[in-house]
N, C-alpha and C positions, 0 to 999 in steps of 0.2 A: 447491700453491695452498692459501691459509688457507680456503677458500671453496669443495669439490669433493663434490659438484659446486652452481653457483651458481647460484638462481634469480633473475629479478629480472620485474616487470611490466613490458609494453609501453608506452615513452614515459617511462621513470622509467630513473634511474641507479641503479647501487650501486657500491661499494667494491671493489673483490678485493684480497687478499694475499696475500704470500710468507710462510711461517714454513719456518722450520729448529729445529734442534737446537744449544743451546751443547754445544760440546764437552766443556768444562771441568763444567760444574753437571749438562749431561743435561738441562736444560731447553728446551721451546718456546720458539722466540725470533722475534720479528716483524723478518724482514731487507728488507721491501718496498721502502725506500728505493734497498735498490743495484741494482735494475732502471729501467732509464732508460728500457727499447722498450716497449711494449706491442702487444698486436691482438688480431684474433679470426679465427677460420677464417673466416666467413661473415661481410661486412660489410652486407645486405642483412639479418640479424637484429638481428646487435650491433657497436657498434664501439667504440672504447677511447679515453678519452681519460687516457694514462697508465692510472692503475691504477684508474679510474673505467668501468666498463662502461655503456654505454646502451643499451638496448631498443629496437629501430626495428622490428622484425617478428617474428613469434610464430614459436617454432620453436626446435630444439637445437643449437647449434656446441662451437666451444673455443676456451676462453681461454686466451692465449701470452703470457708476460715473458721477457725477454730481459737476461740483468748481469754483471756482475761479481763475484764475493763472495769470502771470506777461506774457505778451507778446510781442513782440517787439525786435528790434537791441539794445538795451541800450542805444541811442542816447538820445541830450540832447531835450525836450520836453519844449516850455513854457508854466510857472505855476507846472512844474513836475521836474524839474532840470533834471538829470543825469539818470533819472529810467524810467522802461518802465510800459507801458498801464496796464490795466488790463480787463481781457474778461469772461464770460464763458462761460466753456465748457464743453461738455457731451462726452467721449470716448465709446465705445462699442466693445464687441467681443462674438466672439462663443464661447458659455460653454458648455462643454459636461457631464452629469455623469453616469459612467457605471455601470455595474451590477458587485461584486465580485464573485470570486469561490475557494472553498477550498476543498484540501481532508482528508476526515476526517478518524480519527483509524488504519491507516497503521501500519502492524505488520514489516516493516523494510524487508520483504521477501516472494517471495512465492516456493511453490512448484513446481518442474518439475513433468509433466507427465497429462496422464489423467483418473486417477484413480477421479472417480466422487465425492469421500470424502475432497482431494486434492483441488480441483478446486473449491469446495464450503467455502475451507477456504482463497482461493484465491479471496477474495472480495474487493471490493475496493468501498469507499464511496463517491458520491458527493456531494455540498453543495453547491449552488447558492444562493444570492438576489439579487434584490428580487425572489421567487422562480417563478415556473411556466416557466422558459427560456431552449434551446436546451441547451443540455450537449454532449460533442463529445470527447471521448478518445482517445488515441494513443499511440505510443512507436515506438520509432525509431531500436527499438533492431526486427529485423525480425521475432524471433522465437516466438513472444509474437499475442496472437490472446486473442480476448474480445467474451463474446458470447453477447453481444449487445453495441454496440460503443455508441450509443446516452441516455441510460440510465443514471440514477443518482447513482444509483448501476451497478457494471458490475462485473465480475467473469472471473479472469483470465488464458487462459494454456500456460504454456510456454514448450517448447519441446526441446531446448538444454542446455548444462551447460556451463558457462563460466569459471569456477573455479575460478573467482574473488567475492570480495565481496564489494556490492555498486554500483556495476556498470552497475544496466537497469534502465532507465528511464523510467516513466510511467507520461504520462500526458492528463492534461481534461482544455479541452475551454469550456467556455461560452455565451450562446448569450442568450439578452432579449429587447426586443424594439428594435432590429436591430443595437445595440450596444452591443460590444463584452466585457469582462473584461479580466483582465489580468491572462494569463495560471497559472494554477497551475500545479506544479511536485512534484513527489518524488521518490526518489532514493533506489531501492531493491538490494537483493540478491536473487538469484533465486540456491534455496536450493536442494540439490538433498538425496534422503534416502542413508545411509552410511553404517552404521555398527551398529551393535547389541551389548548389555552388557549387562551380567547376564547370569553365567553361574553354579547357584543352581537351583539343582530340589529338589522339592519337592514331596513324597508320601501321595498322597491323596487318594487311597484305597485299602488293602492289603487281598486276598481270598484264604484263604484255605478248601475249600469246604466244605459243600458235594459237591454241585455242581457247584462253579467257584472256581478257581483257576488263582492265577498271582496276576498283579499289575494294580494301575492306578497312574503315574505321571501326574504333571505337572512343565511345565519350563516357567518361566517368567523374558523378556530380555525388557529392555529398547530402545529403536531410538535414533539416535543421525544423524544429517547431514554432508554432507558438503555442502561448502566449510567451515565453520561457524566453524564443530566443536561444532554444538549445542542440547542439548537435546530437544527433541519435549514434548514440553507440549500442546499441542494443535492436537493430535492425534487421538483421536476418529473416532472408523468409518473408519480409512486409512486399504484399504484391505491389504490381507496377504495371502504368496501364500504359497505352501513347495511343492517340490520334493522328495517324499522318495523312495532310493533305496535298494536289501539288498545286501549286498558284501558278506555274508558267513552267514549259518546257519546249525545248525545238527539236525533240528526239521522241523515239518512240521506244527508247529506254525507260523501263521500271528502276526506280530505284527498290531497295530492301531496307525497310531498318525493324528494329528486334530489339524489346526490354523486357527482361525478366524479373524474377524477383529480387530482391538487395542480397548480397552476397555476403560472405560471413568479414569483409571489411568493410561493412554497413555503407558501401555505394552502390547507387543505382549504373549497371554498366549497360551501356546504348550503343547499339549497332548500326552501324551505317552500312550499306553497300551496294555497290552499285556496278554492274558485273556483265560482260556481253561477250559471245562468241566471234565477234568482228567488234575490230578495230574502234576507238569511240569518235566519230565523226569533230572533223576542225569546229570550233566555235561552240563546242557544246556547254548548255546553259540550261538549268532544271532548277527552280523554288521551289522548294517545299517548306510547310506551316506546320509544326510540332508539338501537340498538346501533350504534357507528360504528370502522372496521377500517381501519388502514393499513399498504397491503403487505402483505394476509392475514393482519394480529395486529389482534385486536381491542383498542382503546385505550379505549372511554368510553361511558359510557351516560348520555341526557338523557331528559326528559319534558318533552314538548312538548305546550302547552294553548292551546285554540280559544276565545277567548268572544268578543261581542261589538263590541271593543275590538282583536282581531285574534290576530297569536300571541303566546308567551312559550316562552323556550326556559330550562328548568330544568338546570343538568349536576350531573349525579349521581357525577361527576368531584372535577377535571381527572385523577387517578390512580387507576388501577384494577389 
C-alpha cells in the first residue's frame, strides 16, 4: 500500500494506493489502477469505495485491494514474446480513523483577572466526534489556568497582560477509542479594562422640600479595553468598584455616590447624590476625588463638585 499505514478523520475520505517497483529503472511506480476490489477489515470503521477510504467510526482496521498486475524482469517468455507474466495480487495496510475536535464561538479574547462575571464570559467550547471521547485543554502561555482541563466547556483566568494582540494560544486534544484527532487552537487576545467614556450626567431628581432637599444624578460611561482599543459589548454583570474621597467641603453635608455592576447596556451607571432635610446652605462647595475599577482594575479618576447649581462630574480620564 502507497499509504501504510493510513490515517484519515472521521466522516472524511482519502485516497489509498498501490505502488510497486519498475523492474526495468528500480523505480517506485503507482500500479493502483490494476486493482478493481477494494475493502476493509472492519466496515463499521471504514469502507471503500474503490480506492477511496471513508471514515464512519473511530478506531484501527485494514485496508485490502485485490488485481491483477504484470510481474516479472520483462524477459523474453515463450508463447508471451517480450512481456511479462501476470499474478494476482492482494496488498494490505493499517487504516486508522480518528475522532475530530473543534472549538467552537470563540470571541477572539478574554478577559484578565478574576472578577467571577469575567471569567464566565471566558468560556471556551469543545466539540468532538464522535462525542463521548476525553477532551484536555492547554496553553502554553503560563498565566492562563482552566477551572476544569478535561471538560468540553472550560472557563478561562488569565492573570497577566501581554499588550499584544493575537498572541495566547489556547488549545484542546482529543481522545475516543484510544485514538487521538488532530489538536485544535485558537488564537486570543487577552484584554484588560482600560478606560471609561462618557462624561454627561444626568439629573434624575431635584428636592426642594418640605422635607428633602438637594439632588440625585446619574453618570453613565462606557468600557472600552486594551490592548484592542475595544468597546465591551458583552459586559453585564462585570463588577465595579469606586473610591470616594472628599478634598474640600464648607458643609457638613455627606454626599452619596453608588456604582454597581455594568448593566445589560454594557455601562457602568454612577450615582451621585447629595440630599439634606434643610435647605442646602448659600455658597455651598464640596470636592470630591473619584476612583472608579472595572473587574478589579482600576480605569479612571474624576472630581466631582457640589455648588448650588447641583453636581459636575470632572474626568481626569477617559485613559489612565
Amino acid at each position: 500500500m502507497g499509504n501504510d499505514p493510513f490515517d484519515i478523520p472521521i466522516w472524511t475520505s482519502g485516497n489509498q494506493s498501490v505502488q510497486g517497483v519498475d523492474s526495468c529503472s528500480q523505480q517506485p511506480y503507482y500500479i493502483t489502477g490494476f486493482y478493481n476490489t477494494w475493502w476493509t477489515g472492519d466496515t463499521n470503521i471504514a469502507t471503500a469505495n474503490m480506492s477511496a477510504m471513508n471514515g464512519v467510526g473511530s478506531g484501527g482496521t485494514y485496508d485490502y485491494a485485490w488485481g491483477l498486475i504484470n510481474v516479472g524482469d520483462g524477459q523474453s517468455e515463450i508463447g508471451h514474446g517480450n512481456s511479462c507474466p501476470q499474478q494476482w495480487d492482494q496488498p494490505s495496510g493499517d487504516l486508522g480513523v480518528n475522532p475530530t475536535v473543534s472549538i467552537q464561538g470563540s470571541l477572539g479574547y478574554v478577559y484578565i483577572g478574576h472578577d467571577p462575571a469575567a471569567i464566565s464570559k471566558n468560556a471556551f467550547f469543545g466539540s468532538g466526534n464522535p462525542g463521548g471521547g476525553a477532551y484536555q485543554w492547554s496553553s502554553p502561555d503560563g498565566s492562563i489556568s482552566f477551572d476544569n482541563t478535561q471538560a468540553a466547556t472550560a472557563h478561562l483566568t488569565a492573570t497577566s497582560y501581554s499588550g499584544g494582540q493575537n498572541d495566547t494560544r489556547i488549545n484542546l486534544s482529543y481522545t475516543y477509542n484510544s485514538r487521538g484527532a488532530s489538536p485544535a487552537s485558537v488564537l486570543v487576545t487577552k484584554r484588560l479594562f482600560s478606560y471609561l467614556s462618557g462624561d454627561s450626567v444626568s439629573l434624575y431628581a431635584s428636592y426642594s422640600g418640605p422635607s428633602t432637599y438637594g439632588w440625585i444624578y446619574y453618570a453613565y460611561f462606557q468600557v472600552y479595553t486594551h490592548p484592542d482599543r475595544a468597546l465591551v459589548s458583552d459586559g453585564q454583570y462585570l463588577s465595579t468598584y469606586e473610591n470616594v474621597s472628599v478634598v474640600s467641603s464648607n458643609v457638613s453635608i455627606q454626599p452619596f455616590t453608588e456604582s454597581g455592576s455594568i448593566g445589560d447596556d454594557n455601562k457602568v451607571k454612577d450615582k451621585h447624590q447629595l440630599t439634606s432635610n434643610a435647605p442646602m446652605p448659600p455658597g455651598l462647595s464640596i470636592v470630591e476625588s473619584q476612583d472608579i475599577g472595572v473587574g478589579g482594575f482600576y480605569v479612571r479618576t474624576n472630581t466631582i463638585t457640589w455648588s448650588n447649581t447641583g453636581a459636575n462630574v470632572q474626568s481626569l480620564g477617559p485613559s489612565n
